[in-house]
C-alpha positions, 0 to 999 in steps of 0.5 A: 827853107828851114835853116837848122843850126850845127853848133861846131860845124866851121864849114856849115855856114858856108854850107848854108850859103851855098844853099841860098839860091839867088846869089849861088845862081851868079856862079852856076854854069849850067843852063838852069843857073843862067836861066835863074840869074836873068830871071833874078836879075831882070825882075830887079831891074824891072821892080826897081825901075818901076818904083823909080817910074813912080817916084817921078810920077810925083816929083812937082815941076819946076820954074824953068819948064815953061820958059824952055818949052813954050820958048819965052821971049828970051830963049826964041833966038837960041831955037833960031840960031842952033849952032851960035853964029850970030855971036860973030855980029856981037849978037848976046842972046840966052843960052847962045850954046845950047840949042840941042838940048833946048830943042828936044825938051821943047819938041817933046813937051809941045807933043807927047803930054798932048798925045798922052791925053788919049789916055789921062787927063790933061793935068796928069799927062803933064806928069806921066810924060815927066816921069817917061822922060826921066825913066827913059834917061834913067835906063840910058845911063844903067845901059852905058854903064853896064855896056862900059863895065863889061866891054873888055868881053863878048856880050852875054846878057847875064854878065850885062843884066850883073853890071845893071844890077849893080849900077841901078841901086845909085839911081836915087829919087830920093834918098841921096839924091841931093848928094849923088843924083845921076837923074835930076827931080827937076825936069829941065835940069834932066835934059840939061845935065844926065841926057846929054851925059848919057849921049856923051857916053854913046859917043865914047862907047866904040872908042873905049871898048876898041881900046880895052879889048886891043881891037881896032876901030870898025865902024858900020858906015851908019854908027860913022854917021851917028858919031859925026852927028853927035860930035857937032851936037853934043858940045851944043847942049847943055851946060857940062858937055864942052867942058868934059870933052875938053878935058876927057879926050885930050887925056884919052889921046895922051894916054894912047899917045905915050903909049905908041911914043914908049914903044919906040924908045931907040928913036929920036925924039922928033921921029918918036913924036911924028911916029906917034901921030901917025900911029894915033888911031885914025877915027879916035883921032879925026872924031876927037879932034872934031868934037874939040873943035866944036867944044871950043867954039861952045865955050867961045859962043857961051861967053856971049851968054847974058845969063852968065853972073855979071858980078861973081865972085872972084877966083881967088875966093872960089877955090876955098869955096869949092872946098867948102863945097866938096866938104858940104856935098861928101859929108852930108848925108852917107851915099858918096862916102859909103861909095867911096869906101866900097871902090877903096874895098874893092881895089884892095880885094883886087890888089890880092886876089886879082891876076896881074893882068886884071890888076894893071887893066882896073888899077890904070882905069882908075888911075885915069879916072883919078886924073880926070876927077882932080882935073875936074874939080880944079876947073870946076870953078872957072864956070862953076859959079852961080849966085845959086851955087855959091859954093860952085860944087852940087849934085849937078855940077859935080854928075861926071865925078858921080858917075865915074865913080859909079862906072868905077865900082860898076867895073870893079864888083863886075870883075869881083864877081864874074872875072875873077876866082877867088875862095870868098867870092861868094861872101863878097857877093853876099857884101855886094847884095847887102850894100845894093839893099842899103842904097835902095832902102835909102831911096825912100818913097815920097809920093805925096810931094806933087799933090800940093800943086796938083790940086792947084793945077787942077783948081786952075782948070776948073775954074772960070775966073781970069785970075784963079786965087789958090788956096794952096802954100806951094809953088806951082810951075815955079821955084818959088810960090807965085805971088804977083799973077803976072809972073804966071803969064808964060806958064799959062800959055803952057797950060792953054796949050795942054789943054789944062786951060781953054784960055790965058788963066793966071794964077797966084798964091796969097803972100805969107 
């Protein structure tokens, strides 16, 4: 479309704009303007997903995958004992408290790159399933956080699809990754971290979009089920789940708590007190006291923990290098400042063009958010620290500050954009397209970063040696270049049983 240029003309730009057919479509009523908004919508998020697809088809492995899947001798025990009770007998095994996340990794690597092999080869199958698995978390988590930025209104696709949209472009591969990555490269590390965040926003949903609409708790007799099971699970997997809960539900239950004691100001406190108690929504109530309770005994069975640092570092110093941290991860590279400052825009477009009622709802999520960062942060380094996490705070740890700030902004444009009227709404989607556009343009393709340990692998399936020399510089299967071939004994157990290998191959790399 050809553009022509009236000098003098101040209303001729936004003349122009309103000729832009993709972001005019977000405001049309009319059933060919929706139609046009989910196709536009639903081919981002399909063309970005399946550049994602690709980036995780050649992310390399890591040195934790064998060890969890196989299991290795130290992690046996955890497969055997789900719920940690041995630590009664004074039992201290690996990973005493995480038995349902390393259960999923180990029965989904010990089957599916197996069934993959119908249609690739067996080193390549290795990757696909890989890349299906992070793929698969990646749209767990677009699907929560739009679910949650739009659960104050009925569903409708196209507002659904807007909220998706607008979360997809912070899902990094590359690009910010280290800073804000929401999907790990590392495949154990995406079980352990974004998955169990994902099931943990699952078993949050129904309660939050009761709260935010004002309805109460009705729950089909199979989502009771589900919510029950999630609530004995969750705190049992992974390394992020016990502490949020800890912290979020409490906060959740003070908050509606004040809300019911406030109502009844003329009573006296006691009454007020056992009023409000009775008052607490029965389901919110029983599910997170439940998943409290199985929270703290997560924490109890993870002291038993024989991988937690015998010497760290003390408190006293790890507050000054939780600073440090937060310094190092805000500043270095532009993903989280640039974040920071869009929902720091958004809240001031909100404060003078929002109606009260929209401006009290997002101004109190975000203060609650903000009490749940800061709470965070400062407990962080109770069980933050690892002598590979010196400075406590990492892309890893800090995931449920990331993705609060992302739902935050995800909820902020939705009302921006949908919700709200305002004369420069469509300048301001224009703004939120261009600033899309920069995180994607910052997600870099880096396709080659596996092909090092590919032709390794590949060299090890070939060949007929018992211990296969390889050529190559890289680390295989590991975090660090494999020099001593005995080090590779559990890996090539994971490769015999994959099929790479007809028999125990171990492998090494010449030390520089």
């Amino acid at each position: 479309m050809k553009l022509k240029r009236v000098d003098g003309d101040p209303g001729h730009l936004s003349t122009l704009f309103k000729k832009l057919p993709p972001l005019a479509m977000l405001f049309q009523s009319n059933p060919n303007g929706q139609r046009g908004t989910l196709i536009l919508l639903l081919s981002f998020l399909l063309l970005d997903t399946g550049y994602s697809y690709m980036q995780h088809l050649h992310i390399p492995l890591d040195g934790d995958m064998a060890a969890i899947v196989l299991p290795a001798e130290n992690y046996q025990k955890v497969l055997q004992d789900p719920f940690g009770l041995s630590v009664l007998q004074g039992d201290r095994h690996s990973a005493p408290n995480r038995f349902f996340v390393h259960w999923p990794m180990s029965a989904y690597f010990l089957h599916v790159p197996v069934w993959l092999q119908q249609f690739t080869s067996p080193v390549d199958s290795i990757y696909l399933a890989c890349a299906l698995a992070k793929v698969a978390i990646q749209l767990l988590l677009i699907a929560l956080l739009a679910a949650f930025a739009t659960a104050s209104s009925k569903f409708r696709w196209q507002d659904w699809l807007l909220a998706a949209a607008v979360a997809t472009p912070f899902f990094q591969t590359g690009g910010y990754n280290l800073q804000m990555g929401l999907v790990e490269n590392s495949i154990t590390y995406s079980f352990f971290y974004p998955l169990p965040l994902a099931m943990l926003g699952c078993f949050l949903y129904p309660f939050y979009r009761s709260e935010v609409r004002a309805e109460p708790l009705r729950l089909p007799i199979w989502q009771h089920i589900l919510l029950l099971c999630l609530a004995v699970a969750l705190p049992l997997s992974g390394p992020l789940v016990a502490a949020v809960v800890l912290l979020a539900c409490p906060l959740v239950l003070v908050k509606i708590g004040y809300q019911i004691f406030a109502e009844q100001p003329d009573q006296p406190i006691f009454r007020r007190a056992a009023q409000t108690l009775r008052k607490l929504p029965k389901p919110l109530f029983f599910y997170f006291l439940l998943i409290g309770l199985v929270s703290l005994w997560s924490m109890y069975v993870g002291s038993f923990n024989i991988e937690n640092p015998a010497l760290a570092t003390p408190l006293i110093d790890r507050y000054p290098a939780l600073l440090k941290g937060i310094g190092s991860i805000f500043t270095q590279k532009l993903g989280l400042p640039l974040l920071a400052a869009a929902i720091v825009a958004n809240l001031f477009l909100v404060s003078k063009y929002a109606p009260s009622d929209i401006r009290q709802k997002l101004f109190h999520i975000g203060k609650w958010l903000a009490v749940f960062i800061l709470a965070y942060l400062l407990l962080l380094p109770l069980g933050g620290y690892r002598i590979y996490r010196p400075l406590i705070i990492r892309h890893d740890t800090v995931m449920p500050v990331t993705l609060c700030l992302v739902f935050f902004y995800g909820l902020t444009t939705f009302h921006l954009l949908r919700k709200i009227e305002w004369k420069w709404r469509r300048w301001y989607a224009t703004g939120a397209v261009v600033f899309a556009a920069m995180f994607t343009a910052a997600d870099l393709p880096e396709f080659g970063r596996s092909d090092c340990e590919r032709a390794a692998l590949h060299r090890i399936s070939l060949s007929t040696e018992k211990v296969v020399k390889l050529d190559s510089d890289c680390p295989v299967m590991a975090w660090d270049k494999i020099t001593d071939p005995h080090s590779a004994e559990i890996n090539a157990k994971l490769l015999k049983l994959w099929g790479v290998t007809d028999d125990l191959r171990l492998y090494f790399s010449e030390p520089q």
